[in-house]
N, C-alpha and C positions, 0 to 999 in steps of 0.2 A: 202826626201822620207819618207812615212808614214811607223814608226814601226809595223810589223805585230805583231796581240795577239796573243800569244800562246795556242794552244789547251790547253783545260783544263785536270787537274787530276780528271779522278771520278775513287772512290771506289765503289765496289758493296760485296752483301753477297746474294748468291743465295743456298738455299739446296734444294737437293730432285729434281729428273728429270723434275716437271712439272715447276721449277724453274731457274733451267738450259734452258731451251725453250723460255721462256720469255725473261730472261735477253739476250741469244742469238740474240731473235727481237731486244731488244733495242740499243745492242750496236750496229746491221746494222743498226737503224737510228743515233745515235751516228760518226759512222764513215764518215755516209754523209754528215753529219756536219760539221765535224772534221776529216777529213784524218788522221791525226795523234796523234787523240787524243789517252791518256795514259790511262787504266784500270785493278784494282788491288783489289785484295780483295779472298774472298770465293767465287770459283765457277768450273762448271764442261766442260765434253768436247765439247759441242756448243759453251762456250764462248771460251776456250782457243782455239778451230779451228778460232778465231775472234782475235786471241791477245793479249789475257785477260791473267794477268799476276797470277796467282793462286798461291797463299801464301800457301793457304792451299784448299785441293780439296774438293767439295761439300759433298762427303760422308762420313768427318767427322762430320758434323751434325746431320748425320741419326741416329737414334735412335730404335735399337733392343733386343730381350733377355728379359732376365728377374734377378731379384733380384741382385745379388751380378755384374752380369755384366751389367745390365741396370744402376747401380748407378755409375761404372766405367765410362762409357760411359758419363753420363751428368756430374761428374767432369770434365772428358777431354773437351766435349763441353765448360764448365764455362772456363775451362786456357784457350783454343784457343778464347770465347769473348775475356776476360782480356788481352789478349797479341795482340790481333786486336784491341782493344780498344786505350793500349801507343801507338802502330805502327801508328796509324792516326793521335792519337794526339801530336806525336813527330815529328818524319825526314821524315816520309810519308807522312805527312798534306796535306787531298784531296781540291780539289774543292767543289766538292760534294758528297754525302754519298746517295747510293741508295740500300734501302732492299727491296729485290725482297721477298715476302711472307714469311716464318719461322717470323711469328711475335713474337714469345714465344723469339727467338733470338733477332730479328733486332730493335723490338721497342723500348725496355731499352737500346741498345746500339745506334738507333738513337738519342736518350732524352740525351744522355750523349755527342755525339758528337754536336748536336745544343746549348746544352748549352753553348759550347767553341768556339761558334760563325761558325761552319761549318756546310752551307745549308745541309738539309737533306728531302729526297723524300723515301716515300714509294712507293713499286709496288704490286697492287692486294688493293682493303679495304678490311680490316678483315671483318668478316661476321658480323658487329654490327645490322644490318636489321633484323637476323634472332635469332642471340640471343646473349647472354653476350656483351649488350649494355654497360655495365662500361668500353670495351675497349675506349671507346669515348675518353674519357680524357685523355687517355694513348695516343692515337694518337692524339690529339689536342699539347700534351707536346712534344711529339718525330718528326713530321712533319713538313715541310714546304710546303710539296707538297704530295697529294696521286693521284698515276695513278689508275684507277679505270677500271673495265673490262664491268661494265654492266652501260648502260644510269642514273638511277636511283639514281645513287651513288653520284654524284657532288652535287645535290641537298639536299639529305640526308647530306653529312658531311657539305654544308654550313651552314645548321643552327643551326653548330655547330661550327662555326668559324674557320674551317678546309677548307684550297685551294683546290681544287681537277679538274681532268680534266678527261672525258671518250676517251679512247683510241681505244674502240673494243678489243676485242674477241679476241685471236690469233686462236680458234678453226673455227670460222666460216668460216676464208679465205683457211682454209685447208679441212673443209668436203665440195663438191661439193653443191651447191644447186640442182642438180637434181639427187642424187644417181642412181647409174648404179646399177642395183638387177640383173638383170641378168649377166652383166659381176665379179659382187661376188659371186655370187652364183657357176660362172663357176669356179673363182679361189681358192673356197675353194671345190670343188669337188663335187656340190650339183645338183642334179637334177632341169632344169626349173621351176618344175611347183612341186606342192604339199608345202603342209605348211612346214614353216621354225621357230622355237622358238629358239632365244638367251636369254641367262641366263646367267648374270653376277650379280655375289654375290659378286662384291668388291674385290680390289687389296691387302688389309690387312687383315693379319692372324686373326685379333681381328674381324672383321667387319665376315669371312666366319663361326669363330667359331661359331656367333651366328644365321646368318640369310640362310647359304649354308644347312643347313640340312632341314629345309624349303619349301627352294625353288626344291630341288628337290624331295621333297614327293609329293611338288604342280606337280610337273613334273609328277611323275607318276598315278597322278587323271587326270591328262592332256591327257594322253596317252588312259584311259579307255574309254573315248569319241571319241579319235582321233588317235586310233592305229597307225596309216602311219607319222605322222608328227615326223620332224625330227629335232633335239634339239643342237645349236652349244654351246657351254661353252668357252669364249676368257680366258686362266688362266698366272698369271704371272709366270714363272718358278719352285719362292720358294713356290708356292700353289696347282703345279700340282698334286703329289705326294697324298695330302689331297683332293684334289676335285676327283680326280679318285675313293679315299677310300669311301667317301659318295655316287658317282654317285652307287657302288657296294653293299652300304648296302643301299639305298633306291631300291634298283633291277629296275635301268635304263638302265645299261652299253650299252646295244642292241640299244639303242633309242638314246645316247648321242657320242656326239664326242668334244670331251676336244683338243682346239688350244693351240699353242704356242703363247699365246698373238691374233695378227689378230683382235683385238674388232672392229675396225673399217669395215674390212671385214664383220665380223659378224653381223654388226648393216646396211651395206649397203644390207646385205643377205637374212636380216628376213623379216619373216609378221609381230612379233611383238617380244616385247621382257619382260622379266622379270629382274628386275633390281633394285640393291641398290642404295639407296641415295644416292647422291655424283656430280662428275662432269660430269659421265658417262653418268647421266641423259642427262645433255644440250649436250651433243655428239648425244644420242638417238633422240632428238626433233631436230638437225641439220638435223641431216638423214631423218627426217619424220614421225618415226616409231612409230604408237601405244607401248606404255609403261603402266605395274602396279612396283608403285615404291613399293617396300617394304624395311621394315628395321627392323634392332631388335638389342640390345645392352645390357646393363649390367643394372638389374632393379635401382639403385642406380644412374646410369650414366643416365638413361634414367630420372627418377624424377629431377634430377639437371638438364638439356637441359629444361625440361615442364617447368618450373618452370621459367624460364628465355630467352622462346622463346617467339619474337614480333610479329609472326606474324602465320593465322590459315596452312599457306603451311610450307611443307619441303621440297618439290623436288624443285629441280632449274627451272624446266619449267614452274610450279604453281606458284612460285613467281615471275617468270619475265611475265607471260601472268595476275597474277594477279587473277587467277580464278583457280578453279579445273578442270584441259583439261583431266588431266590425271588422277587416283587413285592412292592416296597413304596407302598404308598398313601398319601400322606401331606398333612395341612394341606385345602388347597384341592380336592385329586385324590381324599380320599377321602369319594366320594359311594358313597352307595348302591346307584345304578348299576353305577359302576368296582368296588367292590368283591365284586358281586353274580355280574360278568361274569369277575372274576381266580377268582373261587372255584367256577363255575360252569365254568372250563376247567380245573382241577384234578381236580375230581367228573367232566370228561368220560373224562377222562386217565386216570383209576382203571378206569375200563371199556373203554376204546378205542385205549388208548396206554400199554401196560405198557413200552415203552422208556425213555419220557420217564420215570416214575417211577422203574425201575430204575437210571438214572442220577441222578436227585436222592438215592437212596439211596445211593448208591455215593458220590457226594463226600459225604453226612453221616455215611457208615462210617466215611470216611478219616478228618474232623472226630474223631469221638468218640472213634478210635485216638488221634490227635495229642494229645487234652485228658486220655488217659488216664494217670494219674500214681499214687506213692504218696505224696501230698499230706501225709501227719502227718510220714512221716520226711523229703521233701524239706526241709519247709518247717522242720523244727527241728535239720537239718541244716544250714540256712542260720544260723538263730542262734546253734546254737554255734560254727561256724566265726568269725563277730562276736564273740562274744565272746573265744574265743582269740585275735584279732588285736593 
């Protein structure tokens, strides 16, 4: 009788919720694989709902505060590497070593665990397309495998002598392709008919201090035009308290109604929406939704990004359509004004110019087909092919 192989050990290190979700997909393809395969490493409650054996929980990687306790915190980060790092390389020894994104984490400790002869996979490519292309190297030295989320990437990292494989989107299989506006609209209490403006200034405190007072001054030039339209705000918990204090001193409160979270709601809701750079955007272009991106950051932090961006887009829907679909605002360009007048000719465009719309919709159908994948079995299709090699 032929000895059966035994499921393999993978390790994984996933931080931060949208990393937990990921690793979650992977290890349901993982398991289909492998019934009984073993997984062990940094992670949160998707995986360990999966069986995932959590050494240590995802949010000790999270990174808060300031001065005397932000420095606390990344020492403890550095001892929890260092002490996952013996663990691997001693009585743990995986199969395979997979970093679900925290690249600042996972890539110096993948480069340390392939050097000792243990396959190693990233999940997510860093953003080397968009800027600080010297992580190249760094992931050429820590890799053996990168899963990749957008088409473009396989190609990109080969000719850089980096393996890679596009897996899709885990967003696209989860926003509808034909959003339901009226049945969101119903669920977040909103009348049928009359304009609807989402306004999302970003899930971090750093990100609202700079670009949330902004966006709602834009908000209330918005209103001078368009008194009746009605403004949803999706906020995280720890940012309610601060976004309410702005909506009150830019004198919107009347006009604005601040969720507990719901972006999705919000995005399936609106006519259009107002929105920071990030991943929100490709959620927005999922949905269909006329978008003005804006952004604004720390002048210093912003000259080092220019400086080092490859390419003329920042939103995620301009660089994966390739073209400017949408406006982006950004640094210096996003005043109040500008972005009061980019969102004010989207809201016209909804009533006046069903072409223009039907075509922004039409490239982000195409988008959402392209990012539409079966993401669990791609992606642990990828590792076992690495591992039989």
């Amino acid at each position: 009788m032929q000895q059966q192989t035994p499921p393999p050990r993978i390790a994984l290190v996933a931080g931060e919720t949208s990393g937990d979700l990921l690793a979650g997909l992977l290890l349901d393809g993982l398991r289909a694989q492998w019934p009984q395969v073993a997984s062990m490493g940094i992670g949160g409650a998707r995986m360990q709902e999966r069986g995932f054996d959590a050494w240590w929980p995802s949010e000790r990687l999270a990174v808060h505060g300031y001065s005397l306790e932000l420095v606390q915190k990344l020492l403890g980060i550095l001892r929890i590497r260092k002490a996952l790092r013996a663990r691997l390389l001693g009585a743990d020894r995986p199969d395979v070593f997979i970093g679900v994104d925290a690249p600042d984490f996972n890539l110096g400790l993948e480069t340390d665990l392939r050097a000792a002869g243990i396959k190693t996979v990233h999940f997510v490519c860093p953003s080397i397309w968009a800027w600080r292309p010297e992580r190249v190297d760094k992931i050429r030295a820590a890799c053996d495998h990168v899963l990749c989320l957008f088409p473009f990437e396989p190609e990109l990292l080969a000719r850089h002598g980096i393996a890679a494989t596009f897996v899709g989107h885990p967003l696209a299989n989860v926003i509808p392709l034909q959003p339901d506006r009226a049945a969101a609209r119903q669920a977040l209490g909103l009348p049928a008919d009359g304009e609807v403006l989402a306004v999302l200034p970003g899930s971090r405190s750093a990100e609202v201090a700079y670009i949330a007072r902004p966006f709602f001054q834009a908000v209330a030039l918005i209103r001078q035009a368009r008194p009746a339209i009605r403004v949803i705000v999706p906020a995280v918990p720890a940012l309610r308290v601060r976004l309410q204090q702005l909506v009150r001193e830019c004198g919107v409160e009347r006009a604005v109604t601040i969720l507990d979270g719901q972006s999705h709601l919000a995005l399936a809701a609106c006519d259009a929406t107002l929105i920071a750079s990030g991943t929100a955007t490709l959620e927005a272009a999922l949905f269909k939704r006329p978008m003005v991106i804006g952004y604004h950051m720390h002048p210093w932090s912003w000259r080092l990004m220019r400086r080092k961006q490859l390419q003329p887009w920042v939103g995620l829907p301009n660089i994966l359509c390739r073209d400017f679909v949408v406006p982006e605002l950004l640094q210096d360009d996003a005043t109040p004004q500008a972005l009061a007048a980019a969102v004010g000719s989207w809201l016209e465009a909804c009533q006046h110019d069903p072409q223009r719309i039907a075509a922004l919709e039409q490239r982000f159908t195409a988008l959402h087909h392209d990012l539409r994948r079966d993401t669990p079995r791609l992606a642990a299709d990828a590792v076992r092919q690495l591992l039989a090699a």
